[in-house]
TORMI-718596 format. One record per residue (C-alpha): residue in three letters; z negated, x negated, y. Coordinates in nm, 2 decimals, always signed. Example, Ala and Ser with C-alpha at 12.3 -4.5 7.8 and 13.67 -1.06 7.14 Angstrom:
<nodes>
<node><r>ala</r><z>-0.78</z><x>-1.23</x><y>-0.45</y></node>
<node><r>ser</r><z>-0.71</z><x>-1.37</x><y>-0.11</y></node>
</nodes>
This chain:
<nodes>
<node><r>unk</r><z>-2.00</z><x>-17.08</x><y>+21.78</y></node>
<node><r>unk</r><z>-1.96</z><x>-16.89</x><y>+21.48</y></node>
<node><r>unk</r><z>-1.60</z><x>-16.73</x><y>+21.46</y></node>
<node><r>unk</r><z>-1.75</z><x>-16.38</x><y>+21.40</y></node>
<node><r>unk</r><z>-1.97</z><x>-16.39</x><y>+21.69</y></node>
<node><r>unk</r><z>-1.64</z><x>-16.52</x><y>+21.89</y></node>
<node><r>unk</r><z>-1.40</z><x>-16.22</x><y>+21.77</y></node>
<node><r>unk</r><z>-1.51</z><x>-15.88</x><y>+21.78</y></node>
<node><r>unk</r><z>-1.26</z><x>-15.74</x><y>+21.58</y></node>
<node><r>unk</r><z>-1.40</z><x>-15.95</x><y>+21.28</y></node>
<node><r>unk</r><z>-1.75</z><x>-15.73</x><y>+21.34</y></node>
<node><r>unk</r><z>-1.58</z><x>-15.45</x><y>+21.26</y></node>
<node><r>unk</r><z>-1.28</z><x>-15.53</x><y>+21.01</y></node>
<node><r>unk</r><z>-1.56</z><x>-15.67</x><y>+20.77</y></node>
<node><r>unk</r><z>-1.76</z><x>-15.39</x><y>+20.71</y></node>
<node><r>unk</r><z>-1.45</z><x>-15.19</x><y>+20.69</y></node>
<node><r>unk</r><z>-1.31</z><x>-15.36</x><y>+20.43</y></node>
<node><r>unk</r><z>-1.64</z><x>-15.38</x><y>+20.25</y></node>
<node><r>unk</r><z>-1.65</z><x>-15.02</x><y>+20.27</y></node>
<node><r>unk</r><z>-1.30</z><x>-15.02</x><y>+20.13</y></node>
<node><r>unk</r><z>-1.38</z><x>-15.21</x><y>+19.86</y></node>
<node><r>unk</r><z>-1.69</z><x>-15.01</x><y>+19.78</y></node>
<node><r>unk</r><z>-1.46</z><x>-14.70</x><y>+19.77</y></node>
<node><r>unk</r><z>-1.22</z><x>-14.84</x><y>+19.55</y></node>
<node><r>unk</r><z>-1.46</z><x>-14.98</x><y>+19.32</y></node>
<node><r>unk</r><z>-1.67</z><x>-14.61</x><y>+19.29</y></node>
<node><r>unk</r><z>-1.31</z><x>-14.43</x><y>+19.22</y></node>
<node><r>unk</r><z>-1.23</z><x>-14.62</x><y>+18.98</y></node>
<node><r>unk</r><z>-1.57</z><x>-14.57</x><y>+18.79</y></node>
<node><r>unk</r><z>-1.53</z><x>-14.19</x><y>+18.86</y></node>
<node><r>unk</r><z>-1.23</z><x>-14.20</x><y>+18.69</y></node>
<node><r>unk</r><z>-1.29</z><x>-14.40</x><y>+18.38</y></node>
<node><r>unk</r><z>-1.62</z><x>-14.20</x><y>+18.35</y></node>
<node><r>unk</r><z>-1.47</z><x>-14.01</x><y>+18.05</y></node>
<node><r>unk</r><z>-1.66</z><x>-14.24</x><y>+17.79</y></node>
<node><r>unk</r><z>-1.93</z><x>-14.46</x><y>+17.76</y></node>
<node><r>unk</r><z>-1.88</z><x>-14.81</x><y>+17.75</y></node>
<node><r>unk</r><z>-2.07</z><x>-15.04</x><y>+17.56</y></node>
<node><r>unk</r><z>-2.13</z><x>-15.46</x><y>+17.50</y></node>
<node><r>unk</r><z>-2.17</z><x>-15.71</x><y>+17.23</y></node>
<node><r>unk</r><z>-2.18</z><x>-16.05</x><y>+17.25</y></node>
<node><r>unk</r><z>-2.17</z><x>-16.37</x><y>+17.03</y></node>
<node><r>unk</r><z>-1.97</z><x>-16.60</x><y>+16.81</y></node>
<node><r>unk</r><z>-1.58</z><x>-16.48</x><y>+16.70</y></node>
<node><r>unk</r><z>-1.57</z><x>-16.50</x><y>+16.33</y></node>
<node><r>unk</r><z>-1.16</z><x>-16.33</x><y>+16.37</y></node>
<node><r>unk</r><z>-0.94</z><x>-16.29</x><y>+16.61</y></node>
<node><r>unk</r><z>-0.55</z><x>-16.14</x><y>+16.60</y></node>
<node><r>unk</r><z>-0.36</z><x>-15.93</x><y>+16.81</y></node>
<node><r>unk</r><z>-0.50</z><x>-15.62</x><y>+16.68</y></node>
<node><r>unk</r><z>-0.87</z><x>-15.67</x><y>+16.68</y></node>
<node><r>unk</r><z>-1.15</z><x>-15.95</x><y>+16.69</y></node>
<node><r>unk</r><z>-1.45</z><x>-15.96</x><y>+16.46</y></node>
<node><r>unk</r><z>-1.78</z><x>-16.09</x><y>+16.68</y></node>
<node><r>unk</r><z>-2.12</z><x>-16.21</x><y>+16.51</y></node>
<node><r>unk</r><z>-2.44</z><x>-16.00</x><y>+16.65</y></node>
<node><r>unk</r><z>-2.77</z><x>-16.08</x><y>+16.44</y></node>
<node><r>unk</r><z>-2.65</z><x>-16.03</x><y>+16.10</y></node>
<node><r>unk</r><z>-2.42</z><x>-15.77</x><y>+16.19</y></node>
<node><r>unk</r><z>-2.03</z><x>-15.80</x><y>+16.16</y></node>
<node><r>unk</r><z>-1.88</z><x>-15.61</x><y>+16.48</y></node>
<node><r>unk</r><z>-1.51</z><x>-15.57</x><y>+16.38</y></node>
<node><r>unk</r><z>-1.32</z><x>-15.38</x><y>+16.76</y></node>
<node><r>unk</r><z>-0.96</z><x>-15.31</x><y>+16.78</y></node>
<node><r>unk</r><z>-0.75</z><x>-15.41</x><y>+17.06</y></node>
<node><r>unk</r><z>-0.41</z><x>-15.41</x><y>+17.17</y></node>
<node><r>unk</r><z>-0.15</z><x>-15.54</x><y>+17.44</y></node>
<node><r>unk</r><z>-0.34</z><x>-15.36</x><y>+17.74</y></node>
<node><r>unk</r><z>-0.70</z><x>-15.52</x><y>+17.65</y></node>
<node><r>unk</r><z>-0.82</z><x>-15.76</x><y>+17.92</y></node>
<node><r>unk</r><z>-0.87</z><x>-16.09</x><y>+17.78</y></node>
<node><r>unk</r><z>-0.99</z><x>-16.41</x><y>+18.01</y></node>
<node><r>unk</r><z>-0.92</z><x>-16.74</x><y>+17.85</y></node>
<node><r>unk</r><z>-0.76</z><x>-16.87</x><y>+17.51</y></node>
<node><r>unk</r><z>-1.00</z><x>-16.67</x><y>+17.24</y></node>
<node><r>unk</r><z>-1.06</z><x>-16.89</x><y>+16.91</y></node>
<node><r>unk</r><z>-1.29</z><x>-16.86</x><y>+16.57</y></node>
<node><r>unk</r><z>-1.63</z><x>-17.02</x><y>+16.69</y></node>
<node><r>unk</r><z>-1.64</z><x>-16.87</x><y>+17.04</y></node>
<node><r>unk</r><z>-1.89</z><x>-16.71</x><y>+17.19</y></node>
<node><r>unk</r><z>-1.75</z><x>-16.39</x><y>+17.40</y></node>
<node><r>unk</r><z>-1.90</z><x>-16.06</x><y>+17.59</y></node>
<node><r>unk</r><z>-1.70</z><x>-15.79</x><y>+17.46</y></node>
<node><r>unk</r><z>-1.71</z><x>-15.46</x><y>+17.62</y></node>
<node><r>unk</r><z>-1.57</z><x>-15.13</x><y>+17.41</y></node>
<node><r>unk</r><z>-1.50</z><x>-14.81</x><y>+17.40</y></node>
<node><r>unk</r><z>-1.55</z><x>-14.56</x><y>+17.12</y></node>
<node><r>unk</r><z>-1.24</z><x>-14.35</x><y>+17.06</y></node>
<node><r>unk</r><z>-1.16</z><x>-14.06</x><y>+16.80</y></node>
<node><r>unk</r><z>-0.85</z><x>-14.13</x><y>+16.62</y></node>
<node><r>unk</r><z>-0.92</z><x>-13.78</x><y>+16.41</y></node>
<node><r>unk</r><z>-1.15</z><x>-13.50</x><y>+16.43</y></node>
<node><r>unk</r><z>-1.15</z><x>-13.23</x><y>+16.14</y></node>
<node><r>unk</r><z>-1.36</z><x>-12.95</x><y>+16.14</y></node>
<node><r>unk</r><z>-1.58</z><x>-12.83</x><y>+15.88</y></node>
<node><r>unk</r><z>-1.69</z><x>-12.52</x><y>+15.85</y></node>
<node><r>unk</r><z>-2.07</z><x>-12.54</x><y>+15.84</y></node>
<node><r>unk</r><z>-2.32</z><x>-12.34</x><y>+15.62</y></node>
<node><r>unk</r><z>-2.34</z><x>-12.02</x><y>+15.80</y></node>
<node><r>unk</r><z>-1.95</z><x>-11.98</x><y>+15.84</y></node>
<node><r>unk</r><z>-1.95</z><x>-11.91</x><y>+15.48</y></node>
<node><r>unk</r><z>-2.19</z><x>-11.63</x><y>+15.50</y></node>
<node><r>unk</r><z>-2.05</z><x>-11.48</x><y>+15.73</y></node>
<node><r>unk</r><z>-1.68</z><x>-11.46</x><y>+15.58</y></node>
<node><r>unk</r><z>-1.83</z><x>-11.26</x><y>+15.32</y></node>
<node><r>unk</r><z>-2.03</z><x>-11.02</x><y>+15.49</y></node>
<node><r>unk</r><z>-1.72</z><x>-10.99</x><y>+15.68</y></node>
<node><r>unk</r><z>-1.55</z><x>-10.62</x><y>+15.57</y></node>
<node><r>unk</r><z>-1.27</z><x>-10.54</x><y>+15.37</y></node>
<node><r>unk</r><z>-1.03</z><x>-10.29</x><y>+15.48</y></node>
</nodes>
C-alpha cells in the first residue's frame, strides 16, 4: 500500500506545501522584478573576485561581481558557465536636450 493512500494527512500536507512553495517562489519574483535579468553562456576567459570575463561567439562579455554573487562550484579559465546578470546604473547625468536650449532663451528677462 502506498504510504499516501495509508495517511490522509499526507493528502493534504502535500499540496499545501506545494502551494507554499509556489507562494514563496512568486514573492520572491515580485520582489526582484525591479530589473530585467539576463543570460550568457560559454567558456571563462577571467575570473577574480570582482568580475569574470565569459566567451559568447566572438564577443568578450566582461560582468562584475562581488561577495553576495551566487556561485556553484570552483570557477576556472576554460570553463564553460551560465551566467545570469543584471544591468545596474552606477551614474546617470542629465543632459539637457535640443529644445531646452531654445527654450532658456525665449525665456524673459526681468
Amino acid at each position: 500500500m502506498n504510504p499516501v493512500e495509508s495517511n490522509p494527512h499526507m493528502k493534504i500536507k502535500l499540496p499545501l506545501s506545494l502551494l507554499a512553495a509556489a507562494s514563496v517562489a512568486l514573492s520572491s519574483a515580485a520582489f526582484a522584478a525591479g530589473a530585467k535579468t539576463y543570460e550568457v553562456t560559454g567558456p571563462v576567459l577571467e575570473v577574480n573576485d570582482s568580475m569574470i570575463v565569459v566567451q559568447k561567439g566572438k564577443d568578450r562579455w566582461e560582468i562584475n561581481r562581488d561577495a553576495n554573487t551566487k556561485v556553484t562550484g570552483d570557477v576556472k579559465v576554460g570553463d564553460k558557465v551560465h551566467v545570469t546578470y543584471t544591468m545596474s546604473a552606477s551614474d546617470i547625468e542629465v543632459k539637457a536636450g535640443k529644445g531646452a536650449k531654445k527654450e532658456a532663451k525665449a525665456a524673459p528677462t526681468p
